[in-house]
N, C-alpha and C positions, 0 to 999 in steps of 0.2 A: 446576523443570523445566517446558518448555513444551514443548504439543503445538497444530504448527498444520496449517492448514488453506487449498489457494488455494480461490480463486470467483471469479465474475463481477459484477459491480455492477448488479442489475436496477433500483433506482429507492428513493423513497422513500414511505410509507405512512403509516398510525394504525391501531394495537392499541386493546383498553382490556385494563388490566391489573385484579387481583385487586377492587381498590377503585373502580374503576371508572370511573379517572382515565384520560384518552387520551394517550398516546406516540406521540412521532414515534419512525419505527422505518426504519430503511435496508434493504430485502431484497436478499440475497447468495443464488447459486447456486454451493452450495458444496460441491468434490468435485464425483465420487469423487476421489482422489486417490491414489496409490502411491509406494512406496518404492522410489527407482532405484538408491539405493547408501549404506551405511552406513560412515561413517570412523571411522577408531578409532588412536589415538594411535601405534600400531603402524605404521601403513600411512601416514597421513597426519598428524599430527604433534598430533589434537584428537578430540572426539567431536562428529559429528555425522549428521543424516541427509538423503542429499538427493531430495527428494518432485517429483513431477512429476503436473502435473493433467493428468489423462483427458479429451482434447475430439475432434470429427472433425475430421483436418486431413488435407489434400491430402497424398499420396506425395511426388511433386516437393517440401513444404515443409519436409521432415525430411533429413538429409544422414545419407552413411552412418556418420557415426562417432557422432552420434543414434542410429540404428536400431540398431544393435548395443547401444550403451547400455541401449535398451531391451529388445531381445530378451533382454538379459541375467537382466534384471527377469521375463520374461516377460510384456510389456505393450508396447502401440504406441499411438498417436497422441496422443503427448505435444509441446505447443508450449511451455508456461511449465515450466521449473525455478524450482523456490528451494531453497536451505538453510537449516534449523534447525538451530542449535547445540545440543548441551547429549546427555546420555548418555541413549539410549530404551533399555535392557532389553531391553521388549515388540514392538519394531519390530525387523524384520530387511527385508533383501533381497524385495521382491516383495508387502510387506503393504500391504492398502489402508488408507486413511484416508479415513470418511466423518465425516458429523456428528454419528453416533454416539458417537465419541469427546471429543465437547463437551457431552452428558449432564449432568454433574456438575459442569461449568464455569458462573460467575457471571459473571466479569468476563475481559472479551479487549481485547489491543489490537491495529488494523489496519494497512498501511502497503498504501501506494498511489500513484499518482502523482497531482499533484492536476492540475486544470484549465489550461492553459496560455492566456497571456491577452496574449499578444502582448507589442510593445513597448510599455511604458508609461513613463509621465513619474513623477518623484517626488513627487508628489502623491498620487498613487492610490497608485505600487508600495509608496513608504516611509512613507506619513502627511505627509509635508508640510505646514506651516500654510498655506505659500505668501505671498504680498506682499498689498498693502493692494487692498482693490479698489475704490479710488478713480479719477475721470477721469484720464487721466493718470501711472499709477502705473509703467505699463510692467513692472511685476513681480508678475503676478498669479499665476505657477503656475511661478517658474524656479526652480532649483535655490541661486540666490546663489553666492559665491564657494566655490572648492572647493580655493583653495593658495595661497600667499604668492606675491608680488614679487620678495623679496630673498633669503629663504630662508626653508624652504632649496630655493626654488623647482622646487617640483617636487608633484604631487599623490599625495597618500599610497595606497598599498594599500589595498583595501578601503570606499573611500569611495563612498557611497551616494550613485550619480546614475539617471540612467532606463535604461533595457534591459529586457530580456527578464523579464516576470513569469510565474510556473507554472510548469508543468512539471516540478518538483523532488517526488522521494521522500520523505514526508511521513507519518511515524508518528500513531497519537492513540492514547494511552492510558486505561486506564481506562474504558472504554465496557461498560455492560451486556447482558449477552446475553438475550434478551426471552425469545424463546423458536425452538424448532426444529422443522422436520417433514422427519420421518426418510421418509417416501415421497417426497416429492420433493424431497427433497435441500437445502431452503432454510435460513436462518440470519437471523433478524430481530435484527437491535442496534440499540441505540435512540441518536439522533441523527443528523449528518451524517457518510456518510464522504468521505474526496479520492474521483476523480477522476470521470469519465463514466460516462451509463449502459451498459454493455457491458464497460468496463476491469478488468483483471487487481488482484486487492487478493489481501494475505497476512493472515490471519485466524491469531491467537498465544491460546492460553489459557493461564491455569497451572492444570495437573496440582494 
C-alpha cells in the first residue's frame, strides 16, 4: 500500500549524508495535505482516496461545486487534487496528511510533469545519428525517409518524426528519501525530479 503526498518543487541542493559522502538532493514543500473523499467499492466501484493539497488560492479560482467539495472535508483552498489507489484503514474524510507520515519510508517514487521544450527536430527529441556531416551532404540532421512508394504507401502510426518535446506526466521510481523536516514541512530526495521550480509533483511511498 502506498501513502502519498503532493508538494511543490523548490529546486535542487547537497546534503552530506552519515559517511560523509555529498548527495544531490531535490527539495520538495510538501503538504499539508487532506482527505477530500474516500471511495470504497460500495459507492464507487474501487478503494481509494482522494487528497487535495492545502495552498492560498483566490475565491474567484475555486468553482462552487469545489467548495462544497471541500466544505464537505471541512477544508478550503484546495487547487491540485489527485487520487491514490489502494485501501487506507487509517484515512478517512477530513484527515490531513503531512510528512509525518513518511517517517518510516525509505524509498518513494515521484510523478510530475516534466519541462516542456518546444518543438524539436529528431535529433534532440528521439536521439537521431542524423546524416554525414560532410560538404555537401544535405542531410545533416533530417529525419530520412518515413514510408514507401508503392506500398503500402502510407506512413505508419507512431513514427518518430519532430513535434512537441516535454510536457508529458513522467514517473521516477525508486528514489531515496534523504531525509525530512517536520517544522517546515520539506522533503529532500536525492536526485533530479521532472518538472520546474514551483510545479506540482505527487510524492508515493510504500507503507
Amino acid at each position: 500500500m502506498k501513502i502519498g503526498i503532493l508538494g511543490r518543487k523548490v529546486g535542487m541542493t547537497q546534503v552530506f549524508d552519515e559517511e560523509r559522502c555529498v548527495l544531490p538532493v531535490t527539495v520538495i514543500t510538501a503538504g499539508p495535505c487532506v482527505v477530500l473523499q474516500k471511495k470504497t467499492p460500495e459507492t464507487d466501484g474501487y478503494h481509494a482516496v482522494q487528497i487535495g493539497l492545502v495552498e492560498k488560492v483566490g475565491r474567484h479560482r475555486i468553482d462552487k461545486a469545489m467548495a462544497g467539495h471541500q466544505k464537505k472535508a471541512g477544508t478550503a483552498s484546495i487547487k491540485a487534487v489527485r487520487e491514490l489507489r489502494g485501501e487506507f484503514a487509517d484515512l478517512s474524510q477530513g484527515s490531513p496528511i503531512t510528512v509525518e507520515n513518511f517517517e518510516d519510508i525509505e524509498t518513494v517514487e515521484v510523478v510530475g510533469t516534466s519541462k516542456g521544450k518546444g518543438f524539436q527536430g529528431v535529433v534532440k527529441r528521439h536521439k537521431f545519428g542524423g546524416g554525414r556531416a560532410t560538404h555537401g551532404s544535405m542531410f545533416h540532421r533530417a529525419p530520412g525517409s518515413i514510408g514507401q512508394s508503392s506500398y503500402p504507401s502510407r506512413v505508419f502510426k507512431g513514427m518518430k518524426m519532430a513535434g512537441r518535446m516535454g510536457g508529458h506526466t513522467t514517473t521516477i521510481k525508486n528514489l531515496r528519501l534523504v531525509r525530512i523536516d517536520k517544522e517546515k514541512g520539506l522533503m529532500l530526495i536525492r536526485g533530479a525530479l521532472p518538472g520546474s521550480r514551483g510545479s506540482l509533483v505527487l510524492v508515493r511511498g510504500l507503507r
